[in-house]
C-alpha positions as CSV (number, residue, x, y, z in Angstrom):
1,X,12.3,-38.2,-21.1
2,X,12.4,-41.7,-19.9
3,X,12.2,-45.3,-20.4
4,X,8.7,-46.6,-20.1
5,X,8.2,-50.1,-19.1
6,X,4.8,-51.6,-18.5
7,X,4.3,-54.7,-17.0
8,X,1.7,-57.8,-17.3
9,X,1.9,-61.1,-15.8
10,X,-0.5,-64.3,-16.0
11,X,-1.4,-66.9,-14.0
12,X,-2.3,-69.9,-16.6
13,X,-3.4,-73.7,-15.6
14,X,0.1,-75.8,-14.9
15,X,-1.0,-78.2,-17.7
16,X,-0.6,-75.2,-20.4
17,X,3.3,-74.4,-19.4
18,X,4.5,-78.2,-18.1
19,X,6.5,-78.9,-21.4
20,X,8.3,-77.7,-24.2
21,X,5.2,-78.1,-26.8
22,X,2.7,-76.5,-24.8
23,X,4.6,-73.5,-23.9
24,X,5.5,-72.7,-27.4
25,X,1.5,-73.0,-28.4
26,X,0.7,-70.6,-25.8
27,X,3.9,-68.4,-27.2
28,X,2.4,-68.8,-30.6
29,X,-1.0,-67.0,-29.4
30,X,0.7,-64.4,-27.7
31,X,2.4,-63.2,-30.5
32,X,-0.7,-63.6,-32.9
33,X,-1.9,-61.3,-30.3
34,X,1.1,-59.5,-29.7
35,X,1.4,-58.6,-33.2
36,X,-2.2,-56.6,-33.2
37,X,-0.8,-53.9,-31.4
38,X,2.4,-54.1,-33.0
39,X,2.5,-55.2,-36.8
40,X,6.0,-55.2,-37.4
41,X,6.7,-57.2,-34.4
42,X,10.0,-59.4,-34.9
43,X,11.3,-62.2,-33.0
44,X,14.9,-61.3,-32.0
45,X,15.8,-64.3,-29.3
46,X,14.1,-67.3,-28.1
47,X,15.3,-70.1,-25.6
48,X,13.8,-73.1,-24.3
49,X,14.9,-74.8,-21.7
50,X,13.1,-77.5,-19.0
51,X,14.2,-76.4,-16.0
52,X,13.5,-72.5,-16.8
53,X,11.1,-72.7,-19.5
54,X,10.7,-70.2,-22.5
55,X,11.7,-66.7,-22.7
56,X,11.6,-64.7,-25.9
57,X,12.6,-61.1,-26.8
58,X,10.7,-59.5,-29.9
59,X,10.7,-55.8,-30.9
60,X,9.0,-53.8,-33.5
61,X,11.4,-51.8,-35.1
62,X,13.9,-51.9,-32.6
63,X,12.3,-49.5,-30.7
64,X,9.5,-51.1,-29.0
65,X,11.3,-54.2,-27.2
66,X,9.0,-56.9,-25.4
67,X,10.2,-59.5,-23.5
68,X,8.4,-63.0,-22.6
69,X,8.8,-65.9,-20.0
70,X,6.8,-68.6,-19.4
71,X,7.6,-70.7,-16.4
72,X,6.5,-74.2,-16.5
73,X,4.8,-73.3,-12.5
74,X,2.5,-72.0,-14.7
75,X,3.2,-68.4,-15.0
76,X,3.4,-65.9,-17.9
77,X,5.3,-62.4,-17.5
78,X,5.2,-60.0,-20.7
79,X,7.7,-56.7,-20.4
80,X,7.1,-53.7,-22.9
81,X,9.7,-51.4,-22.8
82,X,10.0,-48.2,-25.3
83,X,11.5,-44.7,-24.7
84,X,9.6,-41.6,-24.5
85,X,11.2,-37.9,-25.3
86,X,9.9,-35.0,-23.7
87,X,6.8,-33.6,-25.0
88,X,5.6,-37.1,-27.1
89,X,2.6,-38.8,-26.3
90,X,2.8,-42.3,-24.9
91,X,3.0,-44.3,-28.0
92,X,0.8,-47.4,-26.0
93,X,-2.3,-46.0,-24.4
94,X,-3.5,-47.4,-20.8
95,X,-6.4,-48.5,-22.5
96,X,-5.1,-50.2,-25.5
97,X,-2.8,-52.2,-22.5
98,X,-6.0,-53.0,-21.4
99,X,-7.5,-54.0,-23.9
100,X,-4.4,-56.6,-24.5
101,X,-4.6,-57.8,-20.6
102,X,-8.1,-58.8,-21.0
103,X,-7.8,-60.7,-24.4
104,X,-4.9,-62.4,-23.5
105,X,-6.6,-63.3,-20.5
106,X,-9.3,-64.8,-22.3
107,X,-7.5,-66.6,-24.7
108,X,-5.0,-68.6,-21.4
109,X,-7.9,-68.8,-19.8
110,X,-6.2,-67.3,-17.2
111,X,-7.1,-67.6,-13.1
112,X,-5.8,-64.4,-13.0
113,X,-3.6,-61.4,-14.6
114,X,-2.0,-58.1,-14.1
115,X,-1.5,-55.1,-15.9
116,X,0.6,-52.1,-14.1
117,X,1.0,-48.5,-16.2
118,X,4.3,-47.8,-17.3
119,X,7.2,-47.4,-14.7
120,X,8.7,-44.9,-15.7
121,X,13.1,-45.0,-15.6
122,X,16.0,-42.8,-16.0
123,X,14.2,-39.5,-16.1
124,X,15.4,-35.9,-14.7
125,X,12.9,-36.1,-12.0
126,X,12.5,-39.5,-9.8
127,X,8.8,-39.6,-9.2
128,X,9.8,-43.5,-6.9
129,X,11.0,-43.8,-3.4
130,X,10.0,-46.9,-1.1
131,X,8.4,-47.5,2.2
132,X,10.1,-48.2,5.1
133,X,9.5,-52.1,4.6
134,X,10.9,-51.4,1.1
135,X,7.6,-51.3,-1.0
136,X,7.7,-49.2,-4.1
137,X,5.9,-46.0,-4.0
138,X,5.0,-43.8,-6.7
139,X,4.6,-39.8,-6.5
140,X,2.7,-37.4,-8.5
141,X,5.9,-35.1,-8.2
142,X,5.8,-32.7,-11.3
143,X,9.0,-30.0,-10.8
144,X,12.1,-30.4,-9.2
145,X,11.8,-27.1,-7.1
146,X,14.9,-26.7,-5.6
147,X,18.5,-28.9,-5.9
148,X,21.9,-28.7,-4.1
149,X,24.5,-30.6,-2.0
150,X,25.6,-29.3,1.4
151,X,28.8,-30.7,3.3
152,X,26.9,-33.1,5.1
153,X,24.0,-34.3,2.3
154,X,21.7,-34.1,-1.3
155,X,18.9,-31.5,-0.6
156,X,16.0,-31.3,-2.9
157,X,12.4,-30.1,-3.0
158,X,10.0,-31.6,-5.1
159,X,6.8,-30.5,-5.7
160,X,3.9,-33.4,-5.5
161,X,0.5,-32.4,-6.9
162,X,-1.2,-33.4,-3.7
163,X,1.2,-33.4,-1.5
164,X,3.0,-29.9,-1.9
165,X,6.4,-29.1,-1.6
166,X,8.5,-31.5,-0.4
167,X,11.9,-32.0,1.2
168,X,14.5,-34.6,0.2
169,X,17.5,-35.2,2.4
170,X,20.1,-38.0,-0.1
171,X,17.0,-39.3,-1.9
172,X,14.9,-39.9,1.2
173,X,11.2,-38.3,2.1
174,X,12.2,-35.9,4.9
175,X,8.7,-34.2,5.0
176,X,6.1,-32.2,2.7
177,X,3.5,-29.2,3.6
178,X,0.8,-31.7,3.8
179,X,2.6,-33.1,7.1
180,X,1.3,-31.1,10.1
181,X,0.4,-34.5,11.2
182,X,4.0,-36.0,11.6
183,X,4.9,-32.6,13.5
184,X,1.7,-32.9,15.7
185,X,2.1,-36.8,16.7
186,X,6.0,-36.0,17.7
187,X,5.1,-33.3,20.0
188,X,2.1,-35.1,21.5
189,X,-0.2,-31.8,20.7
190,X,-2.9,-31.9,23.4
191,X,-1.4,-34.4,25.5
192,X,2.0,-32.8,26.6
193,X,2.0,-29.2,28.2
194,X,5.0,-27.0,26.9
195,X,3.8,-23.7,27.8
196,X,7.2,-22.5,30.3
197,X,9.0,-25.7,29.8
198,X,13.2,-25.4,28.4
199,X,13.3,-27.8,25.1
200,X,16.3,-28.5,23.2
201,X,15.3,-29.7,19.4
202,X,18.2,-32.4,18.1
203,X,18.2,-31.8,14.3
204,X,14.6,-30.2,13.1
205,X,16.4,-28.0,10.3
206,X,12.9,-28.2,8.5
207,X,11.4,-26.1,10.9
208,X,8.4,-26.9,11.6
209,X,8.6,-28.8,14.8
210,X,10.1,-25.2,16.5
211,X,7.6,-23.7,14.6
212,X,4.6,-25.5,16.0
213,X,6.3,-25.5,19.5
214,X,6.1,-21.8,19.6
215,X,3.0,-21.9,19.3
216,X,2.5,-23.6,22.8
217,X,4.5,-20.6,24.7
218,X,7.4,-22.4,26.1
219,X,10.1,-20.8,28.3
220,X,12.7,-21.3,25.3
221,X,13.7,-23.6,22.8
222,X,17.2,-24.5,21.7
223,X,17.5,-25.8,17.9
224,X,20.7,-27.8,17.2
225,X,20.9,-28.2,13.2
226,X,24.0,-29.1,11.9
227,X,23.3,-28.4,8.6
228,X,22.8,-24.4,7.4
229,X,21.8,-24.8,3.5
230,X,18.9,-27.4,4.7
231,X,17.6,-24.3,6.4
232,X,17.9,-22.0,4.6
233,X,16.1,-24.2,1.7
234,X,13.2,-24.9,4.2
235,X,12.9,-21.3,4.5
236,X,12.5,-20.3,1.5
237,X,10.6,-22.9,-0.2
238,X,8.9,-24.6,2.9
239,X,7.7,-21.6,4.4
240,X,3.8,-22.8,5.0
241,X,5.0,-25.5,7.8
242,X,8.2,-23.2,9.1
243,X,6.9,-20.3,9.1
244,X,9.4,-17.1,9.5
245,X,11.0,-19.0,12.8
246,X,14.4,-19.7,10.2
247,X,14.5,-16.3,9.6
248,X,16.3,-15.2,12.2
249,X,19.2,-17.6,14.7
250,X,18.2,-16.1,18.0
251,X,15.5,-13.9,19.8
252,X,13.4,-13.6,23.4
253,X,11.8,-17.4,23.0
254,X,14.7,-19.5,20.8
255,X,18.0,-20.0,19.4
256,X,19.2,-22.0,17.0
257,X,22.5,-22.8,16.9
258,X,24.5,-24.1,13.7
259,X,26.5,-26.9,14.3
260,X,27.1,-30.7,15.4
261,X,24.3,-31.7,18.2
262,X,26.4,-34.2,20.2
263,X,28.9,-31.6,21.0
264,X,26.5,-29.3,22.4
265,X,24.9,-31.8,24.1
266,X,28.1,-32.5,25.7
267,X,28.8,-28.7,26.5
268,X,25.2,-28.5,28.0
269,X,26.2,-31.3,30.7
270,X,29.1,-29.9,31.7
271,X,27.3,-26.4,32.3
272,X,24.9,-28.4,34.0
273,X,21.9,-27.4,31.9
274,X,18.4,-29.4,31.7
275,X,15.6,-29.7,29.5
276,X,12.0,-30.4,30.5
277,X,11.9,-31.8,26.8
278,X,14.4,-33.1,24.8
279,X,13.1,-33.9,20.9
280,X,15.0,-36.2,18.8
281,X,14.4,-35.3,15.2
282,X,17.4,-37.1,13.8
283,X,17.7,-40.2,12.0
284,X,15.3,-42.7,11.6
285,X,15.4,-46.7,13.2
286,X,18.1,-48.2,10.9
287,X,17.0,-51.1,8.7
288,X,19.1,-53.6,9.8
289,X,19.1,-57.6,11.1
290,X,20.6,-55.8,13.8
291,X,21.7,-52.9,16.5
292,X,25.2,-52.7,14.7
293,X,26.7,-49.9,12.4
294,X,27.4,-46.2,12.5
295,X,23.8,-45.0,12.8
296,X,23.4,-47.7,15.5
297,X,26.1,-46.2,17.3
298,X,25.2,-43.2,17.1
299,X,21.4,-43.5,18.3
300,X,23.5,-44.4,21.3
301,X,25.2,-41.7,21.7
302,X,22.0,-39.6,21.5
303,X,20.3,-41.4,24.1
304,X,23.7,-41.0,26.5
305,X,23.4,-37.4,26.0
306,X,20.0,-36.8,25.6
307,X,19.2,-38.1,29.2
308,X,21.8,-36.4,30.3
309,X,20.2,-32.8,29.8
310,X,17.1,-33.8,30.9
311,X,15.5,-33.0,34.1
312,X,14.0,-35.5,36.6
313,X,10.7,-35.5,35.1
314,X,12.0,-34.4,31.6
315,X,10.6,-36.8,28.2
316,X,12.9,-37.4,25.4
317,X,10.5,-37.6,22.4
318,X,11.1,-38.9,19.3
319,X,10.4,-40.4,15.7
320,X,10.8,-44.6,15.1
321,X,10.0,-45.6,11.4
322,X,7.3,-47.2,9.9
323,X,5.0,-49.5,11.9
324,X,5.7,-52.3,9.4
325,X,9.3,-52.5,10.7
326,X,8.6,-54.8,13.3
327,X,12.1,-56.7,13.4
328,X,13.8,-52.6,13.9
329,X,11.3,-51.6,16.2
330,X,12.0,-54.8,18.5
331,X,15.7,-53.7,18.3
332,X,15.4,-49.9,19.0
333,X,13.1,-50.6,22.3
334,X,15.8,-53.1,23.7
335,X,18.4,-50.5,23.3
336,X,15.7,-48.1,25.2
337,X,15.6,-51.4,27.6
338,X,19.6,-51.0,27.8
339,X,19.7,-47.8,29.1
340,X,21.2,-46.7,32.9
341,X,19.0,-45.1,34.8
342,X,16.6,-47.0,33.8
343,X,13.5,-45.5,31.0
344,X,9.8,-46.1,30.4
345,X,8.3,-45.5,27.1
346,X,4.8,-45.4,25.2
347,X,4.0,-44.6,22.1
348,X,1.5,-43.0,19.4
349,X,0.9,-43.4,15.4
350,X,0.3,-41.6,12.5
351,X,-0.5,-41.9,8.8
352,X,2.0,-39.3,7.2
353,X,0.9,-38.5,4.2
354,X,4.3,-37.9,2.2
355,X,5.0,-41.2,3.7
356,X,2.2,-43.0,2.5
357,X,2.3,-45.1,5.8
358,X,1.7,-45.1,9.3
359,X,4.8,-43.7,11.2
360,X,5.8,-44.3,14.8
361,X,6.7,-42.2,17.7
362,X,8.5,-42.2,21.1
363,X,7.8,-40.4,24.3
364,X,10.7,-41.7,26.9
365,X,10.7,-40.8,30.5
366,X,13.0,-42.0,33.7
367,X,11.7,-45.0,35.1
């Protein structure tokens, strides 16, 4: 069940929404129209006003609500709003919105309209999340596989039609079995050799980058995960890009080891141990104006560490955020810029498809 809202906007000549009198004529034919799709339609509120123009909420019933503006810039936005139980047909069909757009259309003489299917609010499963550069998306999710909340975060899997299963860490897009690709691009497959090279994974409790790593015939890899239900949830239900590699904590080629990454970062410097690779597969580049904040500091804090376990000739690889982010991105390579000894970087891209947009990745070496 949800609230369905459907959306329509209009771009009419300036002439047509400049006063008082010529909005309400073009409010009159919208209802006249209005009211062949709903014919019990009601006028509940109007307003008029010169500076904001008009704006009108009818309803039919009370149950269908619609909602009008017209701006005197020339613009006309039209709201439809109803709720839908579980199980009921919509009670406005695409096409018969349609149908509406285009007429209307005709009858402004609009430039130009829009009609978007019904957003859909308030419902058991959230089927919207946004892009990095805040852009709505919408998901053909269909189940809520999986939900449950660990000391440290939310964790759900959802399952997308064309995406598979995927995982949700607090509401975000972590990563879905469609993703070899993200794994892939943040390991550099083909272009870095692993095969008897020490790697320590920060984070990775999905899996799959220690499961495509093995697969190279390293030395050994060292897993730091922090958090134990988001593993054992990958494990069972995001088994086609972990494989069995969270079955067990330790064998011959890895460990995992269950618990905060900084502080076994720090216990690795003291023992004096290094890393040919170092993976960071943490958080993503904050959103912010700028370098300031927890997560800010705490990018930090990985990088201290992080070069601090790695060998001469070591890379520290990581994720950025979307490509979009340019402002973020900027920020995050003059903290790389900041570091003692001094770093070199490049990068590579990737269209992940849970994502819906092209993600960026790291690969940071001494200078």
């Amino acid at each position: 069940m949800a609230a369905q809202t459907i959306l329509f906007d209009f771009t009419l000549d300036k002439d047509k929404t400049a006063d008082e009198e010529s909005r309400v004529k073009v409010a009159k034919i919208l209802r006249n129209e209005l009211e062949q799709v709903f014919p019990q339609l009601e006028l509940a509120y109007s307003m008029e006003s010169p500076e904001n123009g008009y704006f009108a909420v009818l309803h039919e019933n009370k149950d269908t609500v619609i909602t009008c503006r017209i701006f005197q810039h020339g613009l006309l936005t039209l709201n439809v709003e109803y709720f839908l139980p579980d199980g009921k047909e919509p009670s406005i069909s695409f096409e018969t919105m349609r149908t509406v757009e285009l007429i209307l259309r005709q009858k402004f003489d609009s430039d130009r309209s829009k009609y978007l299917p019904p957003i859909k609010r308030g419902g058991y499963i959230d089927i919207y999340m946004t892009s990095s550069d805040e852009r709505i998306i919408e998901y053909d999710i269909d189940k809520v596989v999986y939900e449950a909340r660990s000391p440290f975060q939310k964790i759900q899997i959802m399952h997308s039609k064309t995406l598979g299963n995927m995982l949700l860490l607090d509401e975000l897009q972590n990563i879905a079995e469609s993703d070899l690709i993200y794994t892939e691009t943040l390991m550099c497959r083909g272009v870095e050799n692993y095969e008897g090279k020490e790697i320590c994974i920060l984070g990775g409790g999905d899996g799959a980058l220690l499961y495509e790593l093995l697969k190279e015939n390293p030395k050994h890899v060292v897993m730091l995960e922090i958090d134990e239900l988001v593993m054992q949830t990958c494990n069972k239900y995001l088994n086609v890009i972990c494989g069995d590699v969270l079955e067990k904590r330790k064998t011959d080629q890895y460990e995992i080891i269950v618990g905060d990454c900084v502080e076994y970062l720090k216990k690795f410097v003291a023992e004096g141990r290094k890393f040919d690779y170092v993976f960071g597969d943490l958080t993503d580049i904050p959103i912010t104006d700028a370098p300031e904040g927890e997560t800010w500091d705490f990018i930090r804090t990985i990088f201290e560490h992080s070069f601090n376990v790695l060998k001469a000739d070591g890379k520290y690889l990581t994720h950025g955020n979307g490509t979009t982010c340019k402002v973020q991105i900027r920020l995050f390579e003059e903290e790389l810029g900041l570091l003692r000894p001094k770093v070199k970087f490049t990068t590579s891209k990737a269209f992940v498809p849970s994502f819906m947009e092209e993600w960026l990745f790291y690969q940071v070496s001494f200078a």
